[in-house]
PAZA-782590 format. One record per residue (C-alpha): x, y, z; residue in three letters. Coordinates in steps of 0.05 Angstrom, whole numbers, plus 32768, in hexadecimal, padded with zeros to 4 digits. Each point is the difference from the previous one (the first is absolute). Layout:
% PAZA-782590
XYZala/...
***
This chain:
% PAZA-782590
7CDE80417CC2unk/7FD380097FC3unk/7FC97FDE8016unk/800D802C804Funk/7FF2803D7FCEunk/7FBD7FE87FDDunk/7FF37FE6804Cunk/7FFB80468011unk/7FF080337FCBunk/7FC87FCC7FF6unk/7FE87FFD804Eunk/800E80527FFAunk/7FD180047FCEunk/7FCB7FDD801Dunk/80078020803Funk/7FFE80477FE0unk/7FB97FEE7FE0unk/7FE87FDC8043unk/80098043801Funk/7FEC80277FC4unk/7FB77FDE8000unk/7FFD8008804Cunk/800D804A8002unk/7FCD800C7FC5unk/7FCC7FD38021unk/8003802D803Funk/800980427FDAunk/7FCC7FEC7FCEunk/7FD17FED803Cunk/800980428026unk/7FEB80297FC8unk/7FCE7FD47FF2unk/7FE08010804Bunk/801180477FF3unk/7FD080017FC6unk/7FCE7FD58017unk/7FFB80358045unk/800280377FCFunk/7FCB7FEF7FDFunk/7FCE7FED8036unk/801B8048801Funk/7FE780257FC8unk/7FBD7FDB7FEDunk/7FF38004804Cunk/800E804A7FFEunk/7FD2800D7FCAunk/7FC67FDD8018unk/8007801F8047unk/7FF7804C7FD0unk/7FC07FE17FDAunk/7FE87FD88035unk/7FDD7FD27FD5unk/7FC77FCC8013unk/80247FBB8017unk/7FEB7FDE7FC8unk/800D80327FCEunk/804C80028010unk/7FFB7FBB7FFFunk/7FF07FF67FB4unk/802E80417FF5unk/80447FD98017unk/7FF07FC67FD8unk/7FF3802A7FBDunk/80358022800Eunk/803E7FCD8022unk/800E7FBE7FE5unk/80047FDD8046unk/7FCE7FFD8035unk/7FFC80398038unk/7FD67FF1803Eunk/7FD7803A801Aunk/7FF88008804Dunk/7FDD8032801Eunk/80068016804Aunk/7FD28024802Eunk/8028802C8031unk/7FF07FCE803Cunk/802F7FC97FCEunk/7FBF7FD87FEDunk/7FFF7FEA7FB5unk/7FBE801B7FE1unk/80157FE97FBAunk/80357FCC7FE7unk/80097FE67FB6unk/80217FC38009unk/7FD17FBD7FF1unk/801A7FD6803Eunk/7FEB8034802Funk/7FB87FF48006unk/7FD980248028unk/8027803B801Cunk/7FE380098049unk/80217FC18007unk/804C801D7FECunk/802280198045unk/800B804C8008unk/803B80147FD5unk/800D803D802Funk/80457FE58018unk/801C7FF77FB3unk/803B80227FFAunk/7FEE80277FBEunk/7FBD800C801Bunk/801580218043unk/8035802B7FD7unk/7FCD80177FC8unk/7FD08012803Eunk/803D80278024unk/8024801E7FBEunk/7FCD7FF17FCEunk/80297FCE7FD2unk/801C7FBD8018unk/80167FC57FE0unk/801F7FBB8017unk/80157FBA7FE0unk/7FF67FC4801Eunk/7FD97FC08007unk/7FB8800A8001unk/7FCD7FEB803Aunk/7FCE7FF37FD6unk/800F7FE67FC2unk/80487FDC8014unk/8032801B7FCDunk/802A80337FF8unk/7FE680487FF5unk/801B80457FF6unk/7FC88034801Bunk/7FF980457FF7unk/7FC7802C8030unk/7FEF80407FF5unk/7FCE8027802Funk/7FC3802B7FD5unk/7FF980338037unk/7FBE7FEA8016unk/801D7FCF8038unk/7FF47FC37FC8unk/804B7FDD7FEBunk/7FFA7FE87FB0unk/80377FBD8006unk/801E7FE17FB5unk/80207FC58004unk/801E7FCE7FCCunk/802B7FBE8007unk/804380027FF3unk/80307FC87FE8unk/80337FDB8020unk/8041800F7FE9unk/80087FBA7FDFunk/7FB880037FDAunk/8020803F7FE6unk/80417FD97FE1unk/7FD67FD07FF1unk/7FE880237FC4unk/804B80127FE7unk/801B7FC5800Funk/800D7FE37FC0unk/801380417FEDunk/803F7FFF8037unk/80147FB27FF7unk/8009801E7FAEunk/80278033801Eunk/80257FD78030unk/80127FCC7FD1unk/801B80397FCBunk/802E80148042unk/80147FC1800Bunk/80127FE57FAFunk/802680457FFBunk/801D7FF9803Dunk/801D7FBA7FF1unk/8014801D7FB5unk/802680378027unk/801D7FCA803Dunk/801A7FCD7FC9unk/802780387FCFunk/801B8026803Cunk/80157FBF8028unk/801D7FF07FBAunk/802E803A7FFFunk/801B7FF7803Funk/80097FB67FFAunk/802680097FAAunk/80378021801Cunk/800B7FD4803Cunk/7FF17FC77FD4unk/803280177FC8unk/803880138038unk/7FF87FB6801Dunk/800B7FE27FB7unk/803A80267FF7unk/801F7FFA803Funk/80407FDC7FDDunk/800680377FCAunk/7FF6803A803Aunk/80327FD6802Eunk/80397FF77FC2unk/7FF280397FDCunk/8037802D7FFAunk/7FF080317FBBunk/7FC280127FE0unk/7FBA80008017unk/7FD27FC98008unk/7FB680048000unk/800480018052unk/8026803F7FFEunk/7FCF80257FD9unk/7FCF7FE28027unk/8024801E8043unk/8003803D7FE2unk/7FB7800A7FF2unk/7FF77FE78048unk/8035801D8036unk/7FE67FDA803Aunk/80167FBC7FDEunk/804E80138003unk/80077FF48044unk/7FEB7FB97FF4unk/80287FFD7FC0unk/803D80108025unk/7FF27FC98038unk/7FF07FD47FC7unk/804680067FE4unk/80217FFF8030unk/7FDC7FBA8017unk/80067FEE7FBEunk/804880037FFAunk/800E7FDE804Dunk/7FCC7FCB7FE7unk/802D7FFA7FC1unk/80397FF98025unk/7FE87FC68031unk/7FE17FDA7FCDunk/804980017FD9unk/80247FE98043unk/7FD07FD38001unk/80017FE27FB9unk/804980018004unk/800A7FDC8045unk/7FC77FC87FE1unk/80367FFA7FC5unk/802F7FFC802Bunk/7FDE7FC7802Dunk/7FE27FE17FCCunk/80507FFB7FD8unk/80187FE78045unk/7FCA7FCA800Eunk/7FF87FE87FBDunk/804F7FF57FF3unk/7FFE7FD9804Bunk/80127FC08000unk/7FD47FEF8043unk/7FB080087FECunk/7FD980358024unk/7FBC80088008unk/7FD4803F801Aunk/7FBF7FE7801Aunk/7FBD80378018unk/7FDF7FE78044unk/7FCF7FDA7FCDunk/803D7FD67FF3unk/7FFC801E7FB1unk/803A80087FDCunk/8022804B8000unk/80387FF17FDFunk/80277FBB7FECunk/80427FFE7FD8unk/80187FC97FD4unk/80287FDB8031unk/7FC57FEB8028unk/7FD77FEB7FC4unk/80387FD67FE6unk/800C7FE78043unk/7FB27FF0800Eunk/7FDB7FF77FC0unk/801B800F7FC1unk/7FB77FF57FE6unk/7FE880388025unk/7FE7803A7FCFunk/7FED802F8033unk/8012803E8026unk/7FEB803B802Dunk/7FBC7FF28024unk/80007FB47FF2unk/7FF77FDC803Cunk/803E7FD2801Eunk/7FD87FC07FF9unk/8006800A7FB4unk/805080048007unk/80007FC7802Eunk/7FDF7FD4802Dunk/803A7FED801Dunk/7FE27FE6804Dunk/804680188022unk/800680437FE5unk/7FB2800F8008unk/800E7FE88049unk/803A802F8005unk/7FD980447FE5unk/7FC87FEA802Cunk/80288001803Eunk/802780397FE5unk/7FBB8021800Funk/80077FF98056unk/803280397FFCunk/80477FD97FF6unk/802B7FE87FCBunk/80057FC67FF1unk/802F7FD37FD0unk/80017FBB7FE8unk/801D7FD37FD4unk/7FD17FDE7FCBunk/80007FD57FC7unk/7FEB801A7FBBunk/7FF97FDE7FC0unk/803A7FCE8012unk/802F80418023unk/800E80158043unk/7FE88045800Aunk/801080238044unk/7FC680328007unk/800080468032unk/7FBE8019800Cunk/7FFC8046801Eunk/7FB58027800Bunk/7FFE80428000unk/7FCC80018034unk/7FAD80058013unk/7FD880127FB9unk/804980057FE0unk/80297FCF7FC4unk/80297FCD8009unk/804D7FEF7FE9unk/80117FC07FE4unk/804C7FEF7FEDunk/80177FBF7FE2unk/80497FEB7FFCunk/80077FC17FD1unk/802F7FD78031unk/7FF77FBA7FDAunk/805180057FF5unk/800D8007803Bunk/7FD17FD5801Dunk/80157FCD7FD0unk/804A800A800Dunk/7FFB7FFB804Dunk/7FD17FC47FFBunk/80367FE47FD3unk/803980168034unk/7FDE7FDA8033unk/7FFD7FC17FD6unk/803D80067FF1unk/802280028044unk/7FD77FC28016unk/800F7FDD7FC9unk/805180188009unk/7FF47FE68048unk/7FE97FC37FF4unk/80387FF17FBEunk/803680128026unk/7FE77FD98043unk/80007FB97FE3unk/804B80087FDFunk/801A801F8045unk/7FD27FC78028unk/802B7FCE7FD9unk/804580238002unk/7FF3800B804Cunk/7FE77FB78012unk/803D7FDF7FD6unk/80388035801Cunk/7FE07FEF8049unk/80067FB77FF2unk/804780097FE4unk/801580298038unk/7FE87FD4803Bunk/801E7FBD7FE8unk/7FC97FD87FE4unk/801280067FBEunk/80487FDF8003unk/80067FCC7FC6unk/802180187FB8unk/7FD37FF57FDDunk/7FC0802A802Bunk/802780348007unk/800D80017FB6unk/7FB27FF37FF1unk/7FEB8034802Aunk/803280317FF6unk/7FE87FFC7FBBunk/7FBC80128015unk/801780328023unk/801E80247FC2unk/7FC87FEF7FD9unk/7FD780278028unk/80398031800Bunk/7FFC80077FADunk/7FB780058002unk/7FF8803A8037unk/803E802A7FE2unk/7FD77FFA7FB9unk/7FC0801B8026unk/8030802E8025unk/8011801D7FB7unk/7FB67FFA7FE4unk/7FE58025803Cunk/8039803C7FEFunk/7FFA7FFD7FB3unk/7FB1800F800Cunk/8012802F8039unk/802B802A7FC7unk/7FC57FF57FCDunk/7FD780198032unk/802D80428005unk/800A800B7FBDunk/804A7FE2800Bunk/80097FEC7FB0unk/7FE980477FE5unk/80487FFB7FF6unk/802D80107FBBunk/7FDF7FD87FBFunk/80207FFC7FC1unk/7FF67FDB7FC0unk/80067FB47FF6unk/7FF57FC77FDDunk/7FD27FD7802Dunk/800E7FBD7FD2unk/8049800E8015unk/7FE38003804Cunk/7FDE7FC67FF2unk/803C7FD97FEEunk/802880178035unk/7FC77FE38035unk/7FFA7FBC7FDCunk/804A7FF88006unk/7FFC800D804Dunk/7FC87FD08007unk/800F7FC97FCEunk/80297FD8803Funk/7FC680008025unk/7FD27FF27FCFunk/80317FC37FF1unk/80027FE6804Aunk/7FB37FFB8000unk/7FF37FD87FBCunk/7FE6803C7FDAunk/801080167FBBunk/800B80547FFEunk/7FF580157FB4unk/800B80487FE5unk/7FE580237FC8unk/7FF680487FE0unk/801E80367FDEunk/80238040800Cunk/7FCE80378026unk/801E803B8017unk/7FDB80168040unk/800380458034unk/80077FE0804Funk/80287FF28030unk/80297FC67FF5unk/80027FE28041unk/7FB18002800Bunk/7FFB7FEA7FB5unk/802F7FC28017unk/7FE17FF1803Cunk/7FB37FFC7FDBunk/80227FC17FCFunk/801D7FE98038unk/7FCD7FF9802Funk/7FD07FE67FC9unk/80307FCA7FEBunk/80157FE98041unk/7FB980038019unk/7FEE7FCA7FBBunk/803E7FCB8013unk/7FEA7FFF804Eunk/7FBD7FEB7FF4unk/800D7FDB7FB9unk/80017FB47FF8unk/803F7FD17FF4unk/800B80007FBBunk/7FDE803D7FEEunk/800B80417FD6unk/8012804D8015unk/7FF280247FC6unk/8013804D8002unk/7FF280277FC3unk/800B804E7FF0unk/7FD980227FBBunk/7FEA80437FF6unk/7FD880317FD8unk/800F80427FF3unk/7FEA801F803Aunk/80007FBE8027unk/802D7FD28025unk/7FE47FB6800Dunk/801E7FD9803Funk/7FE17FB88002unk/80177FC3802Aunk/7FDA7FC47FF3unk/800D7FBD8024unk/7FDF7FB98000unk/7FFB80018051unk/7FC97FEE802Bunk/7FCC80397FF6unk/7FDA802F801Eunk/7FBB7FF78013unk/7FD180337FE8unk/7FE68013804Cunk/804280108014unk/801F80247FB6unk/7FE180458019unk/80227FFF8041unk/804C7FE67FEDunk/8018804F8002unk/7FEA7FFB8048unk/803680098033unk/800D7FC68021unk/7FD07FD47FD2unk/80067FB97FF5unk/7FE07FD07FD9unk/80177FC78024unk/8026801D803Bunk/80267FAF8010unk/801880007FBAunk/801B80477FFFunk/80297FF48049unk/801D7FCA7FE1unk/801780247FBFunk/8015803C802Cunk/7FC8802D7FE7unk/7FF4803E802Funk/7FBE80117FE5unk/801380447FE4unk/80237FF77FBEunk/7FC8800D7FD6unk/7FE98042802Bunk/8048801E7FEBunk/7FF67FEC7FBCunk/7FB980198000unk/801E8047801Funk/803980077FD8unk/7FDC7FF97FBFunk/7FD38037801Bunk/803B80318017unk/800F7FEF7FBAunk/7FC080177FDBunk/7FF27FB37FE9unk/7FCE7FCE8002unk/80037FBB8014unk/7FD27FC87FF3unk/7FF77FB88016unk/7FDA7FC27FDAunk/80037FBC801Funk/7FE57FB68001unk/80127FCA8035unk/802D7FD27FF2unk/801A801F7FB7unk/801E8039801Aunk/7FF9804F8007unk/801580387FD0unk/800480498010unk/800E803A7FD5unk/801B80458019unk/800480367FC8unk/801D804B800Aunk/7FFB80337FD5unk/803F80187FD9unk/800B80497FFDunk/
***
């Protein structure tokens, strides 16, 4: 707007002296005419009274003017008798000047005059003819100027002037634009005080008052001012808001522009992507991740559809919803961490074909023996007492997998969050090397316990069923003539379960997968002892209902030791 003012006081200014010079050229020119006429009128005048000699006149204008006058003289047929002009020549050779305007009129009303280009001489001339009363016509003539030969001579004169217009001009353009612009300027600065302000006055009101056509604006301004105020709290409070909602969200989110840069990310989807990544709003995606699926996901994203996927991510399972917003818009990205579920159902599936295939050998057996029974074949004592045998062998063996399958079914379901008291788990212990020390007999092995008194928070029955499982599992797969050793200690804020035995060992390929359900380490050995493959997954799941650890160290052919400890509370 400032510089709009200068613009045009400045082009006003030049304008104005454009015009000025013009007008005074052609006023300055007229009189100039005027005087030169005047002049030649009155010299012509006075020699038409004396009637001088040709020549005498002659050197009488140029004592007396200080530019050259040419001298005609005219007979009354228009022939020149005399004519002071050097590029004349010889007179009789001049054509009759009879038909010049001034001429004819001095011959009609005795006095004529006339400006124009000359015949003769080819310039410009003002003339001036007076008649002497004896039918001769006296003629004075003098160039005149062009209008621009006249400037010519005041020229530097009018670019002094016209630069003095134009410097004060610009003096006057820049302090005038500047007081229109100060209070606009000073109202635009203040714009928050003149939108909040509710007592006093500011240096915009007293700049209103001084200038009444600026309240108008003011008002609008205030008023815009306090909408804008408004919306940008909304605003700022919904972004809280969002921000509060996305940030606390377990599933990551991510805002990307149509340039695939990051508007927005919340912590979810950094921990769930890269927890190296430093970032945030207006980093590209590639510096999140260059994870192929989900790149190929936002990219089709892009043909107008969503899209949704399920991707793998730093050892998880993410499931990934894509949505874009549309042509030159952002684009949505959700991520739901499903690697426990993923996990569990892969696990589920597992589990049912290995449940198919444990209980389809037992019932294979119980099936082929009962069909054998019942058709005849088998009809001497001591078959029928053989196989019968079998058949509750394998009878035992599928009603223990029958239970194992429930117990981890109830695990499973939280089934033991049940009632827990306190107890002493080296009394627990005892109790579950009583139960076992029969067996433990019948098979050759020698079932030792140790410890001392540690009072414990559980359940007793899950507490039980950890020894139990531990020591049975060490006399099944022990040697004849080896130990059991089951031993309870403590700390203060510990309670130490470890059952050591001299068995057979545990390779070190197969330790990290014992907890497995349904994991064997040699599956012929573990039919035969009546093993169903999911002993040690209770254990392992109990202990962690329990808030315990459990640890296993073994070497093949001297025998395995694990150690469970809980924490006393």
């Amino acid at each position: 707007m400032q510089k709009r003012i200068f613009n045009a006081i400045t082009g006003m200014a030049v304008t104005a002296v454009v015009l000025f010079t013009a007008i005074a050229a052609a006023i300055s020119y007229k009189l100039y005419i005027q005087k030169a006429m005047g002049e030649l009128s009155t010299a012509a005048r006075i020699a038409a009274a004396y009637d001088p000699e040709p020549e005498e006149l002659c050197a009488l204008l140029e004592e007396q003017l200080d530019y050259a006058v040419r001298v005609t003289y005219i007979g009354g047929d228009g022939t020149v008798t005399f004519d002071s002009s050097p590029q004349v020549g010889n007179v009789s050779d001049m054509d009759n000047h009879g038909n010049r305007p001034e001429v004819e009129q001095a011959m009609k009303e005795g006095f004529g005059s006339d400006i124009r280009a000359s015949h003769t001489v080819g310039k410009r001339s003002c003339y001036a003819a007076v008649s002497d009363g004896n039918g001769t016509v006296i003629r004075l003539s003098r160039e005149i100027e062009s209008v621009y030969s006249l400037m010519l001579g005041t020229v530097s004169v009018i670019i002094v002037i016209a630069g003095l217009v134009i410097i004060l001009a610009t003096v006057i353009s820049v302090k005038l634009s500047e007081s229109l612009i100060v209070p606009v300027r000073t109202m635009v600065e203040n714009i928050g005080v003149l939108a909040g302000q509710k007592g006093g006055k500011s240096e915009t009101d007293r700049l209103i008052a001084d200038y009444e056509e600026l309240e108008p604006v003011a008002a609008a301004v205030r008023k815009l001012s306090a909408r804008l105020d408004r919306y940008i709290t909304r605003l700022r409070d919904e972004r809280e808001t969002i921000s509060v909602i996305t940030e606390n969200m377990v599933e990551g989110m991510i805002l990307l522009d149509s340039g695939d840069n990051i508007l927005s990310v919340n912590r979810s989807a950094v921990r769930l992507l890269s927890s190296a990544f430093r970032g945030g709003e207006g980093r590209h995606i590639c510096e999140l991740t260059r994870n192929p699926e989900i790149l190929d996901l936002i990219s089709r994203s892009k043909e107008g559809k969503s899209v949704s996927g399920v991707i793998g991510a730093g050892g998880r399972k993410l499931r990934a919803f894509v949505n874009n917003t549309g042509e030159n818009s952002g684009t949505v990205l959700l991520l739901v961490d499903i690697t426990e579920s993923f996990n569990a159902e892969e696990m589920r599936r597992c589990f049912s074909a290995n449940v198919s295939h444990e209980l389809k050998t037992p019932l294979t057996t119980i099936s082929g023996f009962g069909e054998m029974m019942e058709s005849g074949v088998l009809t001497d004592k001591e078959d029928v007492k053989k196989y019968g045998g079998l058949i509750h062998r394998e009878s035992s063996r599928l009603l223990s997998l029958i239970n194992d399958i429930i117990r981890l079914s109830e695990l499973d379901e939280g089934g033991d969050s049940l009632e827990v008291r306190e107890l002493d788990m080296n009394a627990v212990a005892e109790e579950v090397c009583a139960m076992l020390s029969d067996k433990a007999a019948k098979n050759g092995i020698s079932l030792e316990h140790t410890g001392k008194s540690v009072p414990i928070t559980a359940n007793e029955g899950m507490l039980s069923e950890v020894i139990y499982n531990l020591a049975d599992n060490a006399i099944k797969y022990n040697t004849e003539g080896g130990f059991v050793r089951v031993d309870v200690s403590g700390t203060e804020n510990t309670a130490v379960l470890t059952v050591s035995d001299s068995g057979i060992g545990i390779p070190p390929e197969h330790i990290e997968h014992v907890f497995e359900r349904f994991y064997r380490v040699d599956k012929s050995r573990s039919k035969q002892r009546g093993g169903t493959g999911l002993g040690l997954s209770i254990v392992k799941h109990i202990v962690g209902v329990m808030g315990g650890s459990i640890d296993i160290s073994s070497e093949v052919g001297k025998g395995t030791e694990i150690t469970v400890v809980f924490s006393v509370k």
